[in-house]
C-alpha positions, 0 to 999 in steps of 0.5 A, a space after each residue: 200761564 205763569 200760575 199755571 207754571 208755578 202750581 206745576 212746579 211746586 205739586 210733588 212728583 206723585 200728583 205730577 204723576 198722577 196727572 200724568 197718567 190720568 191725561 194718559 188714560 183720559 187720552 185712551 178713553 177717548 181714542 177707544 170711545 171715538 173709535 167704537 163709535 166709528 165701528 159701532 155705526 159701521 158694523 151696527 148698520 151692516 149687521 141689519 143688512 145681513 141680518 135681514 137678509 139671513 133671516 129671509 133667506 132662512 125662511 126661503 130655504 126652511 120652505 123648501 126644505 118643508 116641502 121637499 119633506 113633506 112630498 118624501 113623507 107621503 110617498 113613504 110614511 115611515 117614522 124616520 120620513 115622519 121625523 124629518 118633516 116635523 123637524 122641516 116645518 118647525 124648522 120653517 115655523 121658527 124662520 117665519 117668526 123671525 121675519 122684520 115685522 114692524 111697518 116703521 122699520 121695514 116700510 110697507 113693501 116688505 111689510 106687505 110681503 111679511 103680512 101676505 107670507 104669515 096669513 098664507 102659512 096659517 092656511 097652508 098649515 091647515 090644509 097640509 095637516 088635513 091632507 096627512 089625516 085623509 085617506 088617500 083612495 078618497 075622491 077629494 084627496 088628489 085636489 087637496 094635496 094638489 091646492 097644498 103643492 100651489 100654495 107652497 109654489 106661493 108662499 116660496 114665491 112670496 119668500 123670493 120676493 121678499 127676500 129680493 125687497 130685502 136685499 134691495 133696501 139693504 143696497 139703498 141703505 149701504 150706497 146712502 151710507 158710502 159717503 160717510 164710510 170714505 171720510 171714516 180715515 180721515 176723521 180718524 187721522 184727524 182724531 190720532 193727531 190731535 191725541 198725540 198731540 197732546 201725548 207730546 204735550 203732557 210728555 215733554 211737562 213731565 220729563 221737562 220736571 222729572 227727566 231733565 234733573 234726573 240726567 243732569 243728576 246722573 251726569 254729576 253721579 258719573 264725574 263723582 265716581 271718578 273722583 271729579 268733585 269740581 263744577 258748579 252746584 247743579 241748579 233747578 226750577 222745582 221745588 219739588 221732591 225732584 228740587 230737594 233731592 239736587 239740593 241734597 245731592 250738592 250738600 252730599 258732593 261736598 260732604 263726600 269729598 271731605 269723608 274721601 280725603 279722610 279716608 285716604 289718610 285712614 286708608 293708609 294706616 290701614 295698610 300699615 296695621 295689615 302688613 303688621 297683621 299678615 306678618 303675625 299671621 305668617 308666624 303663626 302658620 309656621 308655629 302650627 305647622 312645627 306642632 302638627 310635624 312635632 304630633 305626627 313625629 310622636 305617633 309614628 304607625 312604624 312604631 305602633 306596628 312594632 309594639 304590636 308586634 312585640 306585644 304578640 310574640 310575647 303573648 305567643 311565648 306565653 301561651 296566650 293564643 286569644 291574646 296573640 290573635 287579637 293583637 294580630 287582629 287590631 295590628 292588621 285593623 291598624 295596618 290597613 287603616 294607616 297604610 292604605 292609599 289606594 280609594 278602590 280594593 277588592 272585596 276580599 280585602 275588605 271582608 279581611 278587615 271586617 273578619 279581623 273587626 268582627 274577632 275582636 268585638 267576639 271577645 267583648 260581648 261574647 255570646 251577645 253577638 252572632 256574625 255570618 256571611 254570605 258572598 256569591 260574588 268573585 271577592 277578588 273580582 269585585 272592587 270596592 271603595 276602601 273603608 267601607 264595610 267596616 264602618 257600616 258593621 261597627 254601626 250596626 253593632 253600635 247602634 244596634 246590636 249592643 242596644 239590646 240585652 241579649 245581643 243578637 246577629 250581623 249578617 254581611 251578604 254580597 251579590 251581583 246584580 248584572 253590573 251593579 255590585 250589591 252589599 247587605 249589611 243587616 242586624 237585628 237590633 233596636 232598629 228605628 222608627 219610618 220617621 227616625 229613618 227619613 231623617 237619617 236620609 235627609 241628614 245624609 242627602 244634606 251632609 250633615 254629619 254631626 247627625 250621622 256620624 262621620 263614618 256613615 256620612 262619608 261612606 254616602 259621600 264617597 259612593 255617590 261622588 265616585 259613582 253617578 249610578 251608586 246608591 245607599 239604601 236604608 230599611 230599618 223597623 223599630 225592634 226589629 232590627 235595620 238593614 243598609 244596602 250599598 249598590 256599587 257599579 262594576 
């Protein structure tokens, strides 16, 4: 017992395991093999009996079955009669095959039915083929069938019999066997409390070398993380992975109690650099925020607007219409832009802003460029988000109909749609590739703007964030041009 001990505590915990679990499983196999051996010798011995029993009973009813076919057969020898009584007597053939037929197992009464019941359906059959084939006006046909109805009576009888000697062996056999079924539980009692047993036995070594200092390890982890570093050293009996690991755990409280009190020291010079660090902070927040209102004073829109205006007047002294017009255009681009607040305006504030956008571009490419519009919608009914259909008509002119040398047509169509507002925003410039196009979806499902610029991303944005049921879509085909739909509920 003592070497057994000391092996048991200097193995490592993976074999203590290892024994562990081949205990277990040796202990489940045994159990399972006990068991099945119970139930196989209680069902195999049952399933003889029944089986015995079936196949004579089969073969009782196949005959009856044979004979009631063959009676139909010859009062109407139609095909369908002709087929259920071949099926009748294969049906019987087969039951008969399967009849016990050796002496050692079923003894000599039923092997003596077995016997008389074989040799009498071979002259059975004969002598029912014969009858089908004779002609029934002929002299001797009324004494054939007659000799085949009574050697049916016999065999039936013989099956009765049989199955009668059959069920009485069977009967014998279970009343001889229901002894040993009544001490079944007990045996099994017996056995269940034995393995468990020894379950406990091999359970309790386990825990006894991994359990045990596991909590007394847990026990000291909780006193350590309230700063309690006194007790005594924990202590065990292995020397095993479990036994380095407590002693590791000793060496690391007394390490750790000494890094704690260096730290509490560097703790607060910490707060002292942070407290220095947070007031530089602060002064540089308020230096940013001097620059930004210093940024904010220098461009004044009030300014911007003034100049704008006095540039116009001096360009309508002066004649010069084109010049006034586009000075009025970016004024009120520029107006528009820095002055409104409101996140949803109506449509034909909107197409205001785009027909001033588009008056300018007409002065820089000229001829290049062609923009039409299309509303059948109430402009002062429909609302939409502000800055949208300027920004998606500078992209198209951008990214499309500046690309191509001989410029080409911006068509801005408005529609409804039942209660969904829908914009069509459509050039016919260099347009892009079905795989250039998927990106640009997945860059803007992904809000990456870097990729799709901002104007185009935040349009996305704002759509789907101030409508569940809006959406922006996109058809484009490499030169021929791209279309983007906006679908806005109302």
């Amino acid at each position: 017992m003592r070497y057994a001990k000391e092996f048991w505590l200097r193995i490592s915990l993976k074999k203590k395991l290892g024994i562990y679990v081949c205990m277990v499983i040796l202990i489940i196999v045994l159990s399972a093999m006990f068991s099945f051996f119970l139930i196989d010798f209680s069902l195999g011995n049952f399933n003889v009996i029944l089986d015995d029993n079936a196949v004579c009973f089969d073969f009782q009813e196949a005959m009856e079955q044979e004979a009631a076919a063959f009676e139909a057969y010859l009062r109407d020898r139609t095909a369908e009669k002709n087929q259920a009584y071949e099926a009748a007597c294969e049906k019987t053939a087969g039951s008969m095959e399967k009849l016990p037929y050796d002496y050692s197992v079923i003894g000599r009464d039923r092997y003596a039915k077995t016997w008389s019941i074989r040799n009498s359906y071979g002259y059975y059959c004969r002598s029912r083929d014969e009858v089908l084939r004779m002609d029934q006006k002929s002299q001797d046909y009324i004494a054939c069938l007659y000799r085949v109805y009574s050697m049916q009576d016999y065999i039936q009888t013989y099956a009765r019999q049989l199955l009668q000697l059959t069920m009485a062996t069977g009967n014998s056999s279970y009343q001889e066997q229901v002894p040993v079924f009544y001490r079944m539980p007990y045996l099994l009692l017996l056995v269940a409390v034995l393995l468990t047993v020894m379950v406990i036995a091999v359970t309790r070594l386990v825990a006894r070398a991994v359990v045990s200092p596991m909590e007394k390890l847990a026990d000291a982890a909780r006193k350590i993380a309230v700063n309690d570093f006194g007790g005594e050293d924990l202590t065990v009996e292995n020397r095993d992975e479990m036994g380095e690991m407590v002693r590791a755990f000793n060496k690391m409280k007394h390490a750790t109690e000494g890094y704690i009190h260096t730290l509490t020291q560097n703790y607060e010079m910490a707060e002292l650099l942070h407290r220095e660090e947070m007031q530089k902070v602060e002064m540089e927040k308020n230096l940013q925020a001097t620059r930004l209102e210093l940024l904010k004073s220098q461009i004044n829109p009030h300014f911007l607007f003034n100049t704008l205006n006095i540039i116009a007047c001096m360009a309508k002294l002066e004649d010069a219409d084109t010049t006034e017009k586009m000075i009025t255009s970016m004024s009120n681009l520029f107006r528009y832009n820095l002055k409104t607040s409101e996140q949803i305006v109506p449509l034909k504030q909107e197409l205001s802003v785009v027909q001033d956008y588009m008056y300018i571009q007409k002065m820089r490419f000229g001829e290049r460029i062609r923009y039409d519009l299309d509303c059948r919608a109430d402009e002062m009914a429909v609302r939409v988000p502000a800055f949208t259909l300027q920004p998606l008509v500078e992209n198209a002119i951008v990214h499309g109909v500046a690309k191509k040398e001989k410029g080409g047509r911006i068509l801005l169509r408005v529609w409804r749609e039942e209660n969904t507002a829908v914009i069509s925003v459509g050039d016919t410039g260099a347009g892009m590739s079905e795989t250039a196009r998927a990106e640009l979806l997945e860059a803007l499902r992904s809000h990456q703007t870097a990729r799709v610029g901002i104007g185009l991303g935040n349009i996305y944005q704002r759509i789907h964030a101030m409508y569940p049921d809006g959406d922006m879509r996109i058809y484009s085909r490499e030169n021929c041009g791209t279309v983007i739909q906006l679908r806005i509920p109302q």
